[in-house]
C-alpha positions in Angstrom: 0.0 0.0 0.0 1.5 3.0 -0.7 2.2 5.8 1.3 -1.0 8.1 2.6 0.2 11.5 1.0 0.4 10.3 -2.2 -3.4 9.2 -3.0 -6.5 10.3 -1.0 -7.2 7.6 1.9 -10.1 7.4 4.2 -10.1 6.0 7.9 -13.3 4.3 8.4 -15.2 2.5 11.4 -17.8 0.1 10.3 -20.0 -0.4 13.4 -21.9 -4.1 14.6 -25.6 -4.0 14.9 -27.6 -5.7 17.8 -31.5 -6.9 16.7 -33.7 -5.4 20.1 -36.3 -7.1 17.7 -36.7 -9.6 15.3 -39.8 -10.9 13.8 -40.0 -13.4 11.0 -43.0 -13.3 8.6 -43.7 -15.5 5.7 -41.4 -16.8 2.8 -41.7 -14.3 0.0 -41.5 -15.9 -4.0 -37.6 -14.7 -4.5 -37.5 -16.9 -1.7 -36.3 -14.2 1.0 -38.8 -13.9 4.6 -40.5 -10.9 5.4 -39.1 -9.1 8.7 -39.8 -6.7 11.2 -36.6 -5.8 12.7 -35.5 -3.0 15.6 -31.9 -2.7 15.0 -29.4 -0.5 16.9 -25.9 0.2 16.0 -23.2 -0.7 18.9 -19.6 0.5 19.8 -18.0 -2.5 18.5 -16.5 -1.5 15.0 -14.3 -3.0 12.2 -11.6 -0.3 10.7 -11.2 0.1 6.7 -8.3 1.9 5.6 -9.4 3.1 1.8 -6.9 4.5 -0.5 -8.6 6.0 -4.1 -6.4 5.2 -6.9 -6.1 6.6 -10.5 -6.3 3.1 -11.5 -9.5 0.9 -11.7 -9.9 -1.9 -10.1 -9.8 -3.0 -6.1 -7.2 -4.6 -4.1 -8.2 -5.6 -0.8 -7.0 -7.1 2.3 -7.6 -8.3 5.6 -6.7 -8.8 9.0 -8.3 -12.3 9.3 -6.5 -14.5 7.2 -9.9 -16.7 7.1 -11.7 -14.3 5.2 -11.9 -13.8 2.0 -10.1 -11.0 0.2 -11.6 -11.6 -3.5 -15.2 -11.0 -5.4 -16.7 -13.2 -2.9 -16.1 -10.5 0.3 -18.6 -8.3 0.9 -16.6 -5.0 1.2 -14.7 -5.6 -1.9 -18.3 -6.1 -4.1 -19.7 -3.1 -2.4 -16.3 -1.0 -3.4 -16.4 -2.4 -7.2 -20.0 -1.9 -7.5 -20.0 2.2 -6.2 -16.9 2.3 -8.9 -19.1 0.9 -11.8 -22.3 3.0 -10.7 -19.8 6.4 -10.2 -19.2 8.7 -12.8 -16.9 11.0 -10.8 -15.1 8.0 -9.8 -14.6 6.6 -13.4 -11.1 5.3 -14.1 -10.4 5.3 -10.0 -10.6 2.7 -7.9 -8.9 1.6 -4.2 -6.9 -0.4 -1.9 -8.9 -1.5 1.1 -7.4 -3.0 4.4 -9.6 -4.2 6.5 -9.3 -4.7 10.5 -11.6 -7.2 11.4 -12.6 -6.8 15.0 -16.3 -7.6 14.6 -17.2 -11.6 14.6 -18.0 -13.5 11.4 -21.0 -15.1 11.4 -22.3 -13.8 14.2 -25.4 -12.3 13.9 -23.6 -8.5 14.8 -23.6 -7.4 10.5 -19.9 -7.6 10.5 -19.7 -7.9 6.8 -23.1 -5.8 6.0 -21.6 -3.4 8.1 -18.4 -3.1 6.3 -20.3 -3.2 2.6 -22.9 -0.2 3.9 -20.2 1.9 5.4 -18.2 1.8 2.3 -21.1 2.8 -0.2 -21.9 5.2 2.2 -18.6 7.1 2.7 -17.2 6.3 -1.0 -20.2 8.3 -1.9 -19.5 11.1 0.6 -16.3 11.6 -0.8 -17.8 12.0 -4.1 -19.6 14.8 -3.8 -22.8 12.6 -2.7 -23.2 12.2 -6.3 -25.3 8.4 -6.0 -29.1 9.7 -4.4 -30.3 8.2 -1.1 -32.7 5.5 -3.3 -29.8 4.5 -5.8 -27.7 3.4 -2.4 -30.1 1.7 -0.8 -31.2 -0.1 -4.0 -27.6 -0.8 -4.1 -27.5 -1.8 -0.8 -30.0 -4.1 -0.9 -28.5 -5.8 -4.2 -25.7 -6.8 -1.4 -27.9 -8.7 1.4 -30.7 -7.6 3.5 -28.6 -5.8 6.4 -26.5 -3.9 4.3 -29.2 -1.0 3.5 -28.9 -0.4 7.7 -25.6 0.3 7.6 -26.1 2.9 4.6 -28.3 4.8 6.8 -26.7 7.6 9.1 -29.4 6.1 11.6 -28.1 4.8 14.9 -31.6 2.9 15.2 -34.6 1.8 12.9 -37.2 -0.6 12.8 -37.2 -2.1 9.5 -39.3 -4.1 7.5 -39.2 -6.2 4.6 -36.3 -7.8 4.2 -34.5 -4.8 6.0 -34.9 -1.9 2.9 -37.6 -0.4 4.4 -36.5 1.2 7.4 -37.6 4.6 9.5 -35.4 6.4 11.9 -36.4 5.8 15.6 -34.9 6.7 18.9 -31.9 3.9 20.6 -32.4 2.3 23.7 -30.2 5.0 25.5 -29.2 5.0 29.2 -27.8 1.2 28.8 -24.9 -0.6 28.6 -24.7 -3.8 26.0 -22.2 -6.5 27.1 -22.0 -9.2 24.0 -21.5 -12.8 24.2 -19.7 -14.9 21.3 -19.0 -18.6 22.1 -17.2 -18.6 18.8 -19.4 -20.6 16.5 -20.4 -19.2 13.4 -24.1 -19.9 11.7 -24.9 -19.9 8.3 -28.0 -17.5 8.4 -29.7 -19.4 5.5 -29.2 -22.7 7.6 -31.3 -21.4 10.3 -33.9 -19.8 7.8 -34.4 -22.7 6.1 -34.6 -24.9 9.7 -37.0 -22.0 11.0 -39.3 -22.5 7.8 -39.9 -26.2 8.3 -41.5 -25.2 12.0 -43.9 -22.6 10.7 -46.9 -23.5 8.6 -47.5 -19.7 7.7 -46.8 -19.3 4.1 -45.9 -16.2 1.8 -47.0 -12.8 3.5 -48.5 -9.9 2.2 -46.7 -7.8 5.4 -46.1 -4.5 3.5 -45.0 -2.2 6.4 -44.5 -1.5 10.1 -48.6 -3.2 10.4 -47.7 -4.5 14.0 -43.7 -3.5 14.8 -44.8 1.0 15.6 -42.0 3.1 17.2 -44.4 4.4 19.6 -45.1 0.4 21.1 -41.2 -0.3 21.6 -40.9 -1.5 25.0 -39.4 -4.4 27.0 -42.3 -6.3 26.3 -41.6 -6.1 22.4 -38.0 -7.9 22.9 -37.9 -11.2 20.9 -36.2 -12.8 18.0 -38.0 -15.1 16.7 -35.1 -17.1 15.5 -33.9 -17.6 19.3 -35.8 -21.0 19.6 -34.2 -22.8 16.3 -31.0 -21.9 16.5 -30.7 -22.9 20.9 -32.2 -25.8 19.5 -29.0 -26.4 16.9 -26.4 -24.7 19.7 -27.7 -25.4 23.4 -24.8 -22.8 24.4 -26.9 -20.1 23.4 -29.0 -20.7 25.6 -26.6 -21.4 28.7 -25.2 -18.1 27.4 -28.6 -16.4 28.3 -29.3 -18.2 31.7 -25.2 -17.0 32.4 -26.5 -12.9 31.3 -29.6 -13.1 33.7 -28.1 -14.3 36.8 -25.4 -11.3 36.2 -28.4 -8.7 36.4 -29.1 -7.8 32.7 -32.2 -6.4 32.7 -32.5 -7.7 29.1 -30.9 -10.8 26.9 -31.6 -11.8 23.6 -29.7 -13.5 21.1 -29.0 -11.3 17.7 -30.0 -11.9 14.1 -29.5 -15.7 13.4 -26.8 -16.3 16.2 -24.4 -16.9 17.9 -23.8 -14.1 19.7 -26.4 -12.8 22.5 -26.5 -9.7 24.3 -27.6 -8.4 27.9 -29.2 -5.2 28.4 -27.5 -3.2 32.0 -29.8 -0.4 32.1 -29.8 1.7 35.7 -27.3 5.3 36.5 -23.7 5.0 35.3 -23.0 4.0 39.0 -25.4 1.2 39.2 -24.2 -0.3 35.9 -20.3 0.5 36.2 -20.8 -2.0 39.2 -22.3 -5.0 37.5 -20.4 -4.2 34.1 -16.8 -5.3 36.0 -17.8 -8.5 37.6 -20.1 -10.1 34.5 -17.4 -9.3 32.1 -14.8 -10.7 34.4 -17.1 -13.8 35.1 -18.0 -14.2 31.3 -14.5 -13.7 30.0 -13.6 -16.8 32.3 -15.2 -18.9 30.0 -15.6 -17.0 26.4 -12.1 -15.0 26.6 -11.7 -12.3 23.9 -15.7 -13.2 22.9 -17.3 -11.1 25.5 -17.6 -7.7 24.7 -18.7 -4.6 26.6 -20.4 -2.1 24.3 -22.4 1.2 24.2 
């Protein structure tokens, strides 16, 4: 990579997502389910170093030598496709590194979350020449969480398969402490597994008909996906029962697994005293997979 004064480079942070809520209508004909999803961004990022080139093309590498680094990585088809859509960045192209931090396959959007903050701040650097519908239609050519991370947003509830989202307030005045036991879950695995238990068919679920902003409470908090996937990986579940006897006030698990999160709401004080001993307790048995987020 060559040196940072001699080509344009942008420091990015490419945040994980936690699902407060997620419901899982029918199967739609292109085969995808209809959701209703509250999803809030978390302090746990991912770091993309971008150098714009006067060349075309992309060259990208990664932290993780597990991951892919070709067509087949999320952040490098979300960089090639803002190049091809781009007029003002015809004939350029970059050199991505990317410093993994977030899990893979994890339910926490790692890779979304890379692809959406790319589009997002390639297109920032160009002027904002793409319009807010061309990058989320470009988003959602990508994979159904992508579009969230396009969207300045810290929270939404979202809807279809996650294009259709509207701007509503976080859970604020908490603390999020994360759990990964270091599995990871092929999303369309559990799909298909949570299809087979359900008898309801395709859905004509067009909006926010029974997820409204103004019902969020604790009451709402469920994933409907929870019950499939402990099924699959009882340490999910052990995981939860491990959260709630350490005082989180809430604990779900996120997306399609494996990681699940507790909820330490309360003053600073109050939480600052349970944060120390359940992340010393949880790192005991999950290491460097327990994080403590805001």
């Amino acid at each position: 990579m060559s040196d940072s004064t001699s080509s344009p480079t942008l420091h990015l942070q490419a945040p994980a997502k936690i699902n407060l809520v997620l419901r899982v209508h029918g199967q739609r004909d292109d085969g995808y389910h209809e959701l209703e999803s509250w999803m809030q961004k978390v302090s746990l990022y991912d770091s993309l170093r971008v150098e714009i080139t006067d060349s075309p093309g992309i060259a990208l590498t990664c932290s993780d030598p597990e991951l892919a680094v070709d067509s087949s990585n999320l952040a490098w088809r979300a960089a090639d496709l803002y190049f091809q859509a781009s007029l003002k960045a015809s004939g350029k192209g970059a050199i991505i590194h990317l410093e993994k931090r977030i899990p893979v396959s994890a339910g926490l959007g790692g890779g979304s979350s890379d692809a959406g903050t790319l589009l997002r701040e390639l297109n920032r650097y160009f002027d904002d020449e793409l319009d807010s519908e061309q990058l989320l239609n470009m988003a959602t050519s990508l994979g159904a969480d992508v579009p969230f991370f396009v969207h300045e947003a810290p929270s939404v509830l979202a809807a279809g398969i996650g294009e259709k989202m509207v701007a509503v307030p976080p859970l604020s005045d908490a603390t999020f402490i994360l759990v990964n036991p270091g599995i990871s879950i092929s999303t369309a695995a559990i799909f298909a597994k949570f299809a087979l238990t359900r008898a309801e068919k395709n859905s004509t679920l067009t909006g926010f008909q029974k997820l409204r902003p103004e019902d969020l409470s604790h009451g709402q908090f469920k994933n409907d996906l929870e019950e499939v996937t402990i099924g699959l990986f009882p340490v999910i579940g052990e995981i939860k029962k491990a959260l709630k006897s350490l005082g989180a006030d809430i604990v779900l698990m996120s997306g399609s697994g494996a990681t699940v999160f507790g909820v330490f709401r309360g003053t600073v004080h109050q939480r600052a005293q349970k944060m120390e001993y359940a992340v010393s307790r949880l790192r005991q048995e999950f290491g460097e997979g327990v994080f403590l987020t805001e």
